[in-house]
py3Dmol code that shows the C-alpha trace and the ligand (Angstrom):
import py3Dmol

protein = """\
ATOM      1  CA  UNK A   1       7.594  14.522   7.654  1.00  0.00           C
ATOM      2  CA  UNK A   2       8.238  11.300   9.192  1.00  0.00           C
ATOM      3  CA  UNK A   3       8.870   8.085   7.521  1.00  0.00           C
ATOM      4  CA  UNK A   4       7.846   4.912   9.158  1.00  0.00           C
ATOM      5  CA  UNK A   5      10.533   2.190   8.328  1.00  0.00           C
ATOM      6  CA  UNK A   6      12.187  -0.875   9.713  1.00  0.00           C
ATOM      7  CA  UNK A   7      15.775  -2.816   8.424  1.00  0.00           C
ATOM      8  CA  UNK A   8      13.274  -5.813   9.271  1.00  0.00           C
ATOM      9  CA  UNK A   9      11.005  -5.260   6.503  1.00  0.00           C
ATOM     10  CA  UNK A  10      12.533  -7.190   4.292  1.00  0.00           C
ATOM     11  CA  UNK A  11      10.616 -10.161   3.664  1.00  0.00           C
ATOM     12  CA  UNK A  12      13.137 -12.624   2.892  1.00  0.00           C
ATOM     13  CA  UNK A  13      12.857 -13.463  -0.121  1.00  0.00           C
ATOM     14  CA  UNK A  14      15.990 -14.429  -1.652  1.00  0.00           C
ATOM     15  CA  UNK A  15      16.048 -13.751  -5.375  1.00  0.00           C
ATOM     16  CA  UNK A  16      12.437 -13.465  -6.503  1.00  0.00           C
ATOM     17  CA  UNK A  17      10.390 -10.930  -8.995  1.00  0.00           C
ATOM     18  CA  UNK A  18       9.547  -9.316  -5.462  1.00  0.00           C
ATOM     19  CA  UNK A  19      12.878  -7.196  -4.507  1.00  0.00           C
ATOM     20  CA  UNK A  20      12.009  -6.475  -1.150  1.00  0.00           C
ATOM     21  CA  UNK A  21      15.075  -5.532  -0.082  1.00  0.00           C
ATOM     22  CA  UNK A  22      13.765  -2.706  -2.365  1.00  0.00           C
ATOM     23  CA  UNK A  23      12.861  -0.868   1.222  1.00  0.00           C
ATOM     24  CA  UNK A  24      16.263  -0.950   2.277  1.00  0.00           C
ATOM     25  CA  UNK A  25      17.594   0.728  -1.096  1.00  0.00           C
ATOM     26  CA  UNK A  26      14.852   3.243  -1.167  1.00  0.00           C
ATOM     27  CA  UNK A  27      15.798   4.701   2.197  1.00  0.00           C
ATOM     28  CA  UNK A  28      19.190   4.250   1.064  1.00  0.00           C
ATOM     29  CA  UNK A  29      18.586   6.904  -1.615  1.00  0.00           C
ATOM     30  CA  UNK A  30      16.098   8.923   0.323  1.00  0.00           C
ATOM     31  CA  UNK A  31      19.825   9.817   2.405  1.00  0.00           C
ATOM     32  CA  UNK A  32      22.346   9.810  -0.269  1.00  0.00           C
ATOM     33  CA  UNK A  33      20.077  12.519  -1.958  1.00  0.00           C
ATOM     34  CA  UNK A  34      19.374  14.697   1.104  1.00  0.00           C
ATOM     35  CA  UNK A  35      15.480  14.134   0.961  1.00  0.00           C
ATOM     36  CA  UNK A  36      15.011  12.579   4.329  1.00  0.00           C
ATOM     37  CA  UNK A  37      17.698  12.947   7.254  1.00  0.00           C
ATOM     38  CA  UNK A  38      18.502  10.295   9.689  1.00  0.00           C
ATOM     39  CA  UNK A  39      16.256  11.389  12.564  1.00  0.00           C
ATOM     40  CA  UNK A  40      13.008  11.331   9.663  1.00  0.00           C
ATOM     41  CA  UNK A  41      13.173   7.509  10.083  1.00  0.00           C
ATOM     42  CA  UNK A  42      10.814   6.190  12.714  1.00  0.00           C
ATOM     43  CA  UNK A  43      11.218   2.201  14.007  1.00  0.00           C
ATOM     44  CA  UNK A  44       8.150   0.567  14.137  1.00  0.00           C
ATOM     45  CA  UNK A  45       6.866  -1.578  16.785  1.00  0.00           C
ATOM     46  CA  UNK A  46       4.826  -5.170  15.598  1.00  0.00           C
ATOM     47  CA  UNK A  47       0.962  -4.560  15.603  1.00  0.00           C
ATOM     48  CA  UNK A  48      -0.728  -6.886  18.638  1.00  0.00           C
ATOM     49  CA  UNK A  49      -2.465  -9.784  17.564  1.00  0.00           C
ATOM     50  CA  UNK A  50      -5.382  -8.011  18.644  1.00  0.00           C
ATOM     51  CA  UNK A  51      -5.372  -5.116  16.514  1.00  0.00           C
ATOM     52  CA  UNK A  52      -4.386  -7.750  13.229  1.00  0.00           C
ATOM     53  CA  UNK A  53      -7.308 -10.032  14.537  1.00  0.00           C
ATOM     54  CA  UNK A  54     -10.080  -7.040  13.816  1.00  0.00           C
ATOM     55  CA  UNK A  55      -8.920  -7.790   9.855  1.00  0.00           C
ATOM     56  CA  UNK A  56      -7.947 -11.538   9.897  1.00  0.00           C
ATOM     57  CA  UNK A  57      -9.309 -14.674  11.525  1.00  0.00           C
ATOM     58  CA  UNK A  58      -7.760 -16.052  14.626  1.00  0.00           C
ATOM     59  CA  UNK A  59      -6.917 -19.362  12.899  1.00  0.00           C
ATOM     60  CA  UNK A  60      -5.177 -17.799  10.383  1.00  0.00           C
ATOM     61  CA  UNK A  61      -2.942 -15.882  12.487  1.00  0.00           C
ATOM     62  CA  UNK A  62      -2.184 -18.797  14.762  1.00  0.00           C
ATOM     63  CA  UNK A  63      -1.122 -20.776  11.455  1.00  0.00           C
ATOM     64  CA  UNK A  64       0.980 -18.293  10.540  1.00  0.00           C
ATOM     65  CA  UNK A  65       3.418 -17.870  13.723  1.00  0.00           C
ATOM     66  CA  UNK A  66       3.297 -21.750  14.052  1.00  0.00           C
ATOM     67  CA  UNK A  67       4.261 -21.892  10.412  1.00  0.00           C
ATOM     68  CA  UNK A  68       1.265 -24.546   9.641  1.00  0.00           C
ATOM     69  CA  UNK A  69       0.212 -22.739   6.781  1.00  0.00           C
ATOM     70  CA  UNK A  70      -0.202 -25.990   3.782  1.00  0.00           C
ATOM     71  CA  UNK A  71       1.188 -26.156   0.824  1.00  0.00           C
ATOM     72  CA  UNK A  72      -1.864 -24.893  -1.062  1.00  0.00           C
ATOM     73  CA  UNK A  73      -1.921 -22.339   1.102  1.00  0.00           C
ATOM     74  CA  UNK A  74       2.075 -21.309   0.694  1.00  0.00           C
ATOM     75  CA  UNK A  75       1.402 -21.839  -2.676  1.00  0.00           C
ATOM     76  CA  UNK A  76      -1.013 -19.266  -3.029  1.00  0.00           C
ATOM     77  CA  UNK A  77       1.379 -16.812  -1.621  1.00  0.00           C
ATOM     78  CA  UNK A  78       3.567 -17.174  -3.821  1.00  0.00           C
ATOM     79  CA  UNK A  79       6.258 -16.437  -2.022  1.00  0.00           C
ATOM     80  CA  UNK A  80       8.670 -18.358   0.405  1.00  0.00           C
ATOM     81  CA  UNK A  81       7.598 -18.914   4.033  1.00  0.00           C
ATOM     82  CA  UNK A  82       9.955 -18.272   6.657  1.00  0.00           C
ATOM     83  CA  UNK A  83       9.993 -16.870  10.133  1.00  0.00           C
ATOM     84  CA  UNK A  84      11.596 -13.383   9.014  1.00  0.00           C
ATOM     85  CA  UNK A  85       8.712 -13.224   7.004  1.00  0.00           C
ATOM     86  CA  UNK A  86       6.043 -13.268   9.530  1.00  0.00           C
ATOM     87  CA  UNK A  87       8.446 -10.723  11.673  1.00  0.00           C
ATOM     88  CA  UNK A  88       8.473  -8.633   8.764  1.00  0.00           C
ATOM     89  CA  UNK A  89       4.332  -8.526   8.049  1.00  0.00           C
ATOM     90  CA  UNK A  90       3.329  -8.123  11.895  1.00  0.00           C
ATOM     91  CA  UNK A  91       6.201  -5.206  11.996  1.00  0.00           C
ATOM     92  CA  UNK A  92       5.045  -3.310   8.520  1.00  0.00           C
ATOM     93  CA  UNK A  93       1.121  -3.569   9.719  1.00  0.00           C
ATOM     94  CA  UNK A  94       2.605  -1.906  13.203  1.00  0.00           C
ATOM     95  CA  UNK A  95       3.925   0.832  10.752  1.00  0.00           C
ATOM     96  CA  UNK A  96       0.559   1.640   8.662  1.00  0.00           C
ATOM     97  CA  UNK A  97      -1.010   2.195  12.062  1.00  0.00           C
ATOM     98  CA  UNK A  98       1.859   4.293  13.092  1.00  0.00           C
ATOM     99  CA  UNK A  99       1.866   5.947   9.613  1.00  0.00           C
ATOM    100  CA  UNK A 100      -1.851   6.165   9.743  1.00  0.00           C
ATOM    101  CA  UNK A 101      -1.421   8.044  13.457  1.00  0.00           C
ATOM    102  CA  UNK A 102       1.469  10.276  12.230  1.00  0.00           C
ATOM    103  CA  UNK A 103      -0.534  11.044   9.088  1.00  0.00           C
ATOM    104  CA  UNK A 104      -3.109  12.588  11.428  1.00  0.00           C
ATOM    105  CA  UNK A 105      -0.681  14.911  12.901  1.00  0.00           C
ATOM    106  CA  UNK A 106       1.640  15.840  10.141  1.00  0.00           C
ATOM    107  CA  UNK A 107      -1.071  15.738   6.881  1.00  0.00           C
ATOM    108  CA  UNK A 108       1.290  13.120   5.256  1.00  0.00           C
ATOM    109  CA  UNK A 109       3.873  10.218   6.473  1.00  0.00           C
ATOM    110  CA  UNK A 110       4.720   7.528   4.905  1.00  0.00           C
ATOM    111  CA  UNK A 111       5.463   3.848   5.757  1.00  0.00           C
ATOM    112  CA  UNK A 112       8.481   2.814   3.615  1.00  0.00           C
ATOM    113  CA  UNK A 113       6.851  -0.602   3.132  1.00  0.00           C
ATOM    114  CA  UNK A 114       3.384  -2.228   3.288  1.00  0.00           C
ATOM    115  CA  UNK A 115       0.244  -1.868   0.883  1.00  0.00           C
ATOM    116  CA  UNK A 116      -0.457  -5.972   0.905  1.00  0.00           C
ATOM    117  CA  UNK A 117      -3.712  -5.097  -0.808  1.00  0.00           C
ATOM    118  CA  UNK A 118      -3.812  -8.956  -1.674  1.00  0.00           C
ATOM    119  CA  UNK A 119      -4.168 -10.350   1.807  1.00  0.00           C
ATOM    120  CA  UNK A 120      -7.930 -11.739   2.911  1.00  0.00           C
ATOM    121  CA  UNK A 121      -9.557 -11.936   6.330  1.00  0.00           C
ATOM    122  CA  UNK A 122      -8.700 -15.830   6.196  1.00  0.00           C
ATOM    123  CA  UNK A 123      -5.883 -16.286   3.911  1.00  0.00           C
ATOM    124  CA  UNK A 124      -2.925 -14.430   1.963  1.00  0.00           C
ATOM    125  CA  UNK A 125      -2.110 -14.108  -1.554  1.00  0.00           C
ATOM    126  CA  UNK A 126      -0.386 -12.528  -4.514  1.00  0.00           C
ATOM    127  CA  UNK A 127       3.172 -11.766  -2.335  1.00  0.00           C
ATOM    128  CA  UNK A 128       0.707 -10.062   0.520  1.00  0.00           C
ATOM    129  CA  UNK A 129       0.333 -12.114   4.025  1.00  0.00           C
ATOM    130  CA  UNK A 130      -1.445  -9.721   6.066  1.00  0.00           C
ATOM    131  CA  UNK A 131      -3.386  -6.339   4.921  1.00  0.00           C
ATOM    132  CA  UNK A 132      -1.465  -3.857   7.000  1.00  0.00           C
ATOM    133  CA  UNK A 133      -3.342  -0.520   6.428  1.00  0.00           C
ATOM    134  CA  UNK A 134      -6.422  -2.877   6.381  1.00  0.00           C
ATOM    135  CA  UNK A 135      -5.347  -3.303  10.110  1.00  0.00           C
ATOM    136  CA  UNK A 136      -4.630   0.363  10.503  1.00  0.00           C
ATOM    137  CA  UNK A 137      -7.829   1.520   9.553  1.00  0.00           C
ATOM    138  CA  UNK A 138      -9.858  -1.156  11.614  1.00  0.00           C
ATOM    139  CA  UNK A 139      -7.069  -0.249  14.606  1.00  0.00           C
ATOM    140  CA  UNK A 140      -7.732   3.770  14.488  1.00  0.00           C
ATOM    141  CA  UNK A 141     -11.254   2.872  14.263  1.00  0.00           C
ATOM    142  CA  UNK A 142     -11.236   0.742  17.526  1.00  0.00           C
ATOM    143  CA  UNK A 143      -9.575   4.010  19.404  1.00  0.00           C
ATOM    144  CA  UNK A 144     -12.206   6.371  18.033  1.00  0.00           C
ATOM    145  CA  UNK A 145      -8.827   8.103  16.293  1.00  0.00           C
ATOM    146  CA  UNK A 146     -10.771   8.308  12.553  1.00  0.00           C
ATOM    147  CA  UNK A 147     -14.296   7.716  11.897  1.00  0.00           C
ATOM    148  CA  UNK A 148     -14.106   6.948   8.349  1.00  0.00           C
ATOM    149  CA  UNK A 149     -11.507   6.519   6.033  1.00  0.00           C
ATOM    150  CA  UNK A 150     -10.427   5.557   2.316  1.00  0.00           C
ATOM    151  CA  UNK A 151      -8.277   3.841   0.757  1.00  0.00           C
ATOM    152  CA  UNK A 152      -6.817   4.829  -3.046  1.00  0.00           C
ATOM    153  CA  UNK A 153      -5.060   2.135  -4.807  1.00  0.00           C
ATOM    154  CA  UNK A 154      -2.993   2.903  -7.354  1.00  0.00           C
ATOM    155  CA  UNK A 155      -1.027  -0.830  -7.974  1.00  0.00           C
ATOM    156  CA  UNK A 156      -1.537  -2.055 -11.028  1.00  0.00           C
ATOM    157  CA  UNK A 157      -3.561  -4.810  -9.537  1.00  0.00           C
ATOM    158  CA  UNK A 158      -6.681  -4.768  -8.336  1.00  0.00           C
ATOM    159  CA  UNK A 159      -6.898  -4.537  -4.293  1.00  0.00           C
ATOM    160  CA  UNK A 160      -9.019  -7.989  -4.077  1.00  0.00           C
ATOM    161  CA  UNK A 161      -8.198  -8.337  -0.414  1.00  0.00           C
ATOM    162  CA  UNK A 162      -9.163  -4.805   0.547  1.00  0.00           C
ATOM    163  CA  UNK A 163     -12.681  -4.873  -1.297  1.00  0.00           C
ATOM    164  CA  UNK A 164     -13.236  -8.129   0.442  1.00  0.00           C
ATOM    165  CA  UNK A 165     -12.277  -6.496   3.837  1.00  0.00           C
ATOM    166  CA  UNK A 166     -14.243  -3.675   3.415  1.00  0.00           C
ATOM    167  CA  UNK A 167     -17.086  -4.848   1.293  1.00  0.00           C
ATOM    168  CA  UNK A 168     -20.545  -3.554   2.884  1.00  0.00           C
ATOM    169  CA  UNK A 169     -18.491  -1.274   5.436  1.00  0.00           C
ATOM    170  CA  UNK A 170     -20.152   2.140   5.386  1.00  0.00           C
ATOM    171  CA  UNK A 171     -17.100   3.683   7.363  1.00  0.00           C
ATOM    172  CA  UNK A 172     -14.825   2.885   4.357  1.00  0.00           C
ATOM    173  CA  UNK A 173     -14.591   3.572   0.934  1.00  0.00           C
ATOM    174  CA  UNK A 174     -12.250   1.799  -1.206  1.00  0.00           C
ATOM    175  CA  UNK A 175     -11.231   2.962  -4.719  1.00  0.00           C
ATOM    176  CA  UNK A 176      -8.912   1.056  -6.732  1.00  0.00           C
ATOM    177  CA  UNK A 177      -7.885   2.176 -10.242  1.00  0.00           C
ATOM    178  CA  UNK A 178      -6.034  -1.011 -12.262  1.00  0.00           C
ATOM    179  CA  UNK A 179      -5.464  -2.930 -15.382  1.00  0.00           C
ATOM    180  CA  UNK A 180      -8.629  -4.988 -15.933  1.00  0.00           C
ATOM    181  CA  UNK A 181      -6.975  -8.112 -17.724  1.00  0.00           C
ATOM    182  CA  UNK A 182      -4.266  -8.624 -14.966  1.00  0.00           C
ATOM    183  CA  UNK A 183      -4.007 -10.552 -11.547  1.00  0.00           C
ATOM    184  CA  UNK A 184      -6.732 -10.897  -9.775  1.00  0.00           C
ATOM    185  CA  UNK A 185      -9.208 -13.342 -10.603  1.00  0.00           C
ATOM    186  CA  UNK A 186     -11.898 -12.708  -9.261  1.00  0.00           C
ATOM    187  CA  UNK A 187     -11.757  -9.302  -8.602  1.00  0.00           C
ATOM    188  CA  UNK A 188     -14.408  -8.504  -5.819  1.00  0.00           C
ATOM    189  CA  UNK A 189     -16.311  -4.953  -6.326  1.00  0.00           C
ATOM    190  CA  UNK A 190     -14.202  -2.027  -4.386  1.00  0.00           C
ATOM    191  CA  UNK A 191     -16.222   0.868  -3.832  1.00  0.00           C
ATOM    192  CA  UNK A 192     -15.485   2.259  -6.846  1.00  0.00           C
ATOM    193  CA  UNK A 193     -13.230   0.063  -9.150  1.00  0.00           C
ATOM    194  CA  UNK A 194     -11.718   2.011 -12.164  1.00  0.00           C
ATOM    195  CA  UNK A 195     -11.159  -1.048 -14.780  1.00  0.00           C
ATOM    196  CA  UNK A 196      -8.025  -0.058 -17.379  1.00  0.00           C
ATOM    197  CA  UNK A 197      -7.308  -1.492 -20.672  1.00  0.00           C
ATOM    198  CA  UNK A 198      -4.197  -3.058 -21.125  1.00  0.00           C
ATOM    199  CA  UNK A 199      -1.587  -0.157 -22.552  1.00  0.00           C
ATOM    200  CA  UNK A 200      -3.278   2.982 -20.960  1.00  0.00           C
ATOM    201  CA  UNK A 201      -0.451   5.629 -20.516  1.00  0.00           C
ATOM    202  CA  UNK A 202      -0.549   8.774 -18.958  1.00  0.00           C
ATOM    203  CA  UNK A 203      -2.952  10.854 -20.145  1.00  0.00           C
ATOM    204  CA  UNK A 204      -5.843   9.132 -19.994  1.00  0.00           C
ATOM    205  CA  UNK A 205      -4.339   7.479 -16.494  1.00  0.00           C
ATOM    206  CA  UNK A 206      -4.806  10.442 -14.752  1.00  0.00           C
ATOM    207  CA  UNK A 207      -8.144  11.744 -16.465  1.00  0.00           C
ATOM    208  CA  UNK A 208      -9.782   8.336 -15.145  1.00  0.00           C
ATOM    209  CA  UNK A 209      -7.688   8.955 -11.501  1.00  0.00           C
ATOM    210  CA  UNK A 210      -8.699  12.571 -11.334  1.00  0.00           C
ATOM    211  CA  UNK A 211     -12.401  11.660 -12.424  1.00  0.00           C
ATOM    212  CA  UNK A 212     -12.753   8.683  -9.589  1.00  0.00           C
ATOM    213  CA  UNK A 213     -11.402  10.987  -6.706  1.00  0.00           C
ATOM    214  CA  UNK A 214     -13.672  13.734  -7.539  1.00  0.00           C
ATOM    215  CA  UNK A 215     -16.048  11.253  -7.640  1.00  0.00           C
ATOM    216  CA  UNK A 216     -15.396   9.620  -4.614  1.00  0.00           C
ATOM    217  CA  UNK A 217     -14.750  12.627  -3.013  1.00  0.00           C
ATOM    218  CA  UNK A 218     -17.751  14.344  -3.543  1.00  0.00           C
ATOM    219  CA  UNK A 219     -20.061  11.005  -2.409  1.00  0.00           C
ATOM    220  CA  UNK A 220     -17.580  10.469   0.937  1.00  0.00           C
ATOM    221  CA  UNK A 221     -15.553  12.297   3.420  1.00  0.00           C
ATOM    222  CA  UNK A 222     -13.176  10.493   4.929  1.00  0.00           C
ATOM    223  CA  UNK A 223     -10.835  11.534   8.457  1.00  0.00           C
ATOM    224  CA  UNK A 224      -7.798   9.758   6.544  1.00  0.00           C
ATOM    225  CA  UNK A 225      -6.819   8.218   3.098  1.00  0.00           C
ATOM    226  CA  UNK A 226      -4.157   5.569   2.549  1.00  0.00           C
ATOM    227  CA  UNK A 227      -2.861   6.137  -0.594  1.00  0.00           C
ATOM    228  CA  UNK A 228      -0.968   2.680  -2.097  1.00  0.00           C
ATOM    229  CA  UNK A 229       2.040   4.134  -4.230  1.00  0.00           C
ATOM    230  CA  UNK A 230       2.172   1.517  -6.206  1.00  0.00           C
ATOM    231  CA  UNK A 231       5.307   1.461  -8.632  1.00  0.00           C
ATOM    232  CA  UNK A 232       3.683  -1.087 -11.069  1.00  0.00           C
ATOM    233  CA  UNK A 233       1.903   0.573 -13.435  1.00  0.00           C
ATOM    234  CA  UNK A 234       5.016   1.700 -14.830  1.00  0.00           C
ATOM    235  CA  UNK A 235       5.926   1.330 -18.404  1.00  0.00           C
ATOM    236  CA  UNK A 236       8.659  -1.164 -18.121  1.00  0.00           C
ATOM    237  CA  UNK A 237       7.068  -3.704 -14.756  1.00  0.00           C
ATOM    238  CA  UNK A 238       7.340  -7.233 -15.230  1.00  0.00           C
ATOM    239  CA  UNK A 239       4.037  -7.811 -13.846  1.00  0.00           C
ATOM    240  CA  UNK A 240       1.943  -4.520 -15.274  1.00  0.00           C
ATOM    241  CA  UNK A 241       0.817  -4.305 -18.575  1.00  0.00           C
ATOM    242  CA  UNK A 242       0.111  -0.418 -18.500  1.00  0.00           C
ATOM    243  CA  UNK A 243       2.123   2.123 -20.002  1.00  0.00           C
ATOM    244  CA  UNK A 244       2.779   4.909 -17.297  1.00  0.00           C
ATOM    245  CA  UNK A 245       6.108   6.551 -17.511  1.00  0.00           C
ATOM    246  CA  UNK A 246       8.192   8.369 -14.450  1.00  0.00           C
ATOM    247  CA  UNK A 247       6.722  11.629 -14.947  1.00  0.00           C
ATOM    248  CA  UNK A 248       3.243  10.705 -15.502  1.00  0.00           C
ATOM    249  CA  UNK A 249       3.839   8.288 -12.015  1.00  0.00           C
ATOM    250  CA  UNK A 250       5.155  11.477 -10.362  1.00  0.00           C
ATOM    251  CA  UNK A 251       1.772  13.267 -12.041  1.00  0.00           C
ATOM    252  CA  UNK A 252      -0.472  10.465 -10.277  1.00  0.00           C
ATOM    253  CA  UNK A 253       0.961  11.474  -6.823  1.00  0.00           C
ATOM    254  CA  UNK A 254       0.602  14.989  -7.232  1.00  0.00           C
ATOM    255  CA  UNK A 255      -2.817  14.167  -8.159  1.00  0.00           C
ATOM    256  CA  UNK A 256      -3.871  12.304  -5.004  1.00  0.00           C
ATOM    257  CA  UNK A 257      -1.891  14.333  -2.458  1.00  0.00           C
ATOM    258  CA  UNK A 258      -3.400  17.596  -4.438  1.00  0.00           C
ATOM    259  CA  UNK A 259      -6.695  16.560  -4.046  1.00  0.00           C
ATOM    260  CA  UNK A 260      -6.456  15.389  -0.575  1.00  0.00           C
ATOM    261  CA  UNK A 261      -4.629  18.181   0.853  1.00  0.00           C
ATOM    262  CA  UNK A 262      -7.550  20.688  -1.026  1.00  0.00           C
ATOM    263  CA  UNK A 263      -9.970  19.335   1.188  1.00  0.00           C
ATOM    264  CA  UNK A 264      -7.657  18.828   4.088  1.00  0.00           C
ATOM    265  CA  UNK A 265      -7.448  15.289   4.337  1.00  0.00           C
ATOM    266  CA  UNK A 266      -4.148  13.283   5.995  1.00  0.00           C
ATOM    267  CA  UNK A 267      -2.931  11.158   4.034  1.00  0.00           C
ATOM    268  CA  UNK A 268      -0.701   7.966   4.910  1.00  0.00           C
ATOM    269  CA  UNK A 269       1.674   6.098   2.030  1.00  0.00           C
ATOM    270  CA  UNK A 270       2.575   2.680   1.598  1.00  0.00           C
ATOM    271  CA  UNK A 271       4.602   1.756  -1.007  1.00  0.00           C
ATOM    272  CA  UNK A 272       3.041  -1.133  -2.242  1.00  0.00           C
ATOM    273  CA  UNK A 273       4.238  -2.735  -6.226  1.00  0.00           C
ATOM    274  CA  UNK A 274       7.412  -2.310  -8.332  1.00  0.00           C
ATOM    275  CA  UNK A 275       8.492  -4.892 -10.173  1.00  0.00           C
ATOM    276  CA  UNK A 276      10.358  -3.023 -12.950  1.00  0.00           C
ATOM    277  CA  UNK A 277      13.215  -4.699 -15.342  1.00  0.00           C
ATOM    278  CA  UNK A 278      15.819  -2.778 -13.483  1.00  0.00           C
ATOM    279  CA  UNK A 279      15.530  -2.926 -10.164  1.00  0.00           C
ATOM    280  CA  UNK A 280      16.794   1.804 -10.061  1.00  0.00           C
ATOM    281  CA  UNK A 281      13.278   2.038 -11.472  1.00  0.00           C
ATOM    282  CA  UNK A 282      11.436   0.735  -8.810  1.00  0.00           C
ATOM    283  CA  UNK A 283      13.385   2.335  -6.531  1.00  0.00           C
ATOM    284  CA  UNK A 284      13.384   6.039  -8.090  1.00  0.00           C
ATOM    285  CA  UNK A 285       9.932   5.723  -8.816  1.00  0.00           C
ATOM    286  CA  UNK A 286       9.399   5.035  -4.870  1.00  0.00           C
ATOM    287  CA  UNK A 287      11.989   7.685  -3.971  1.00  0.00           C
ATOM    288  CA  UNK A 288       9.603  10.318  -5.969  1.00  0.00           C
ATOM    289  CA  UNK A 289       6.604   9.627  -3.856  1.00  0.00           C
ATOM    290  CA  UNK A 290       8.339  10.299  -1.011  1.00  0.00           C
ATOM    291  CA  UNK A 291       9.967  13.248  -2.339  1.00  0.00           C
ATOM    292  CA  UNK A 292       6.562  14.984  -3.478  1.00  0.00           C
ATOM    293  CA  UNK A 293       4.675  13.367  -0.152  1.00  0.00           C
ATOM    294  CA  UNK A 294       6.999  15.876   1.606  1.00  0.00           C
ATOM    295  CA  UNK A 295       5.853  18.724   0.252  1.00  0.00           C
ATOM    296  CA  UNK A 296       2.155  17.978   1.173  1.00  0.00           C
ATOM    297  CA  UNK A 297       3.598  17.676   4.633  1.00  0.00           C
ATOM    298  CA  UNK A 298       2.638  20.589   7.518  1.00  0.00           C
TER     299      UNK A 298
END
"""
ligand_1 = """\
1
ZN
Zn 0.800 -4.886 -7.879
"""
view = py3Dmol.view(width=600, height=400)
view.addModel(protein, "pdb")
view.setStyle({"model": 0}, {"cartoon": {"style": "trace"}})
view.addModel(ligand_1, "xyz")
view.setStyle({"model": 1}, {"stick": {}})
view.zoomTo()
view.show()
């Protein structure tokens, strides 16, 4: 299985609740612990402005590599503007549409990066600047590569951006399963939204997961899932308020490459959340998606 990564992906960030040199560390691991080899890792090249324009407007693009984003608008992202970070965004939605291709081949790959689930046509939000699989999808679409596809988002948060996106789009079918009284407001219908309470832990976690892909399953057929890996519904995130623990996170991906891979359908990764109290958390819990993606792999 290949892994779609970049040293670039970091977004810059300095010290901030978002630890993205988090990509960095998980590939770090990935090699100290013999689960991926040197020659799994795969460079990226920067999606065209072309293929990010069938997501996002024009305007906003242009505002972004002439950094004329306002203040509200910075704001709203909630993280630091800078230069790397637009390098880093147009490089990671280049890697969902390589992950997305080398899903197609291989059953699984993953992008060590990406899932910006928050990012709208016209603006970005909630750490997320552009919606890279977003991109992929619409990009593998344009070729005639997939026909339809879905995404399954397991972040904490609700993928906002990627109902908006997708909202009304027969070709895609967007489930996101989430804590209901958490970031964002408003939450725009997905597909199929599976609303949490706050403290759900494992159990019922994956009876509601398994439940909405057999659902979802059964109404659509898609040529290619993105699954977002999010590492945020974890017990002990800063930012999540439900209760899963490693195992039951480990569970979760089982679940979704289990009952993609029983109907035969490729799956691509991003990594999307992870905001846990120690930073090894995040990481391992990232490190065990990729671990079990490989298995899934032809
Ligand atoms: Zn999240």
């Amino acid at each position: 299985m290949k892994l779609v990564y970049s040293d670039r992906y970091d977004l810059n960030l300095g010290s901030h609740v978002f630890p993205s040199i988090k990509y960095r560390l998980v590939k770090e691991k990935l090699l100290r612990e013999h689960i991926a080899e040197p020659g799994d890792f795969v460079e990226p090249s920067p999606a065209s402005d072309d293929d990010i324009a069938l997501v996002h407007h024009r305007e906003y693009l242009r505002k972004l590599q002439a950094g004329k984003l306002s203040y509200l608008e910075v704001l709203r992202l909630e993280i630091p503007y800078s230069p790397e970070l637009v390098r880093a965004v147009w490089l990671c939605a280049g890697g969902s549409i390589l992950a997305g291709r080398l899903a197609l081949e291989d059953g699984v790959c993953v992008n060590v990066g990406g899932g910006f689930h928050h990012a709208y046509p016209d603006h970005g939000e909630g750490f997320c600047v552009l919606n890279d699989f977003a991109v992929a999808i619409r990009s593998l679409q344009k070729d005639r590569t997939i026909e339809q596809a879905m995404t399954v988002d397991c972040d904490v948060h609700q993928g906002n951006g990627t109902a908006a996106i997708f909202g009304g789009d027969h070709t895609v079918f967007t489930l996101s399963i989430h804590q209901m009284n958490n970031y964002p407001y408003p939450k725009p219908p997905s597909s199929l939204d599976i609303n949490l309470r706050d403290g759900v832990g494992d159990e019922e976690y994956l009876r509601e997961l398994a439940q909405g892909l057999d659902r979802a399953l059964a109404e659509f057929t898609p040529d290619l899932i993105f699954y977002l890996a999010g590492a945020d519904p974890y017990r002990d995130d800063q930012l999540g308020g439900l209760k899963l623990s490693l195992e039951g996170l480990e569970k979760r991906d089982r679940l979704v490459f289990e009952k993609a891979s029983g109907r035969s359908i490729p799956v691509a990764v991003t990594l999307a959340g992870g905001y846990a109290r120690q930073l090894e958390d995040t990481i391992q819990i990232h490190s065990n998606t990729i671990r079990l993606a490989k298995e899934f792999a032809k």
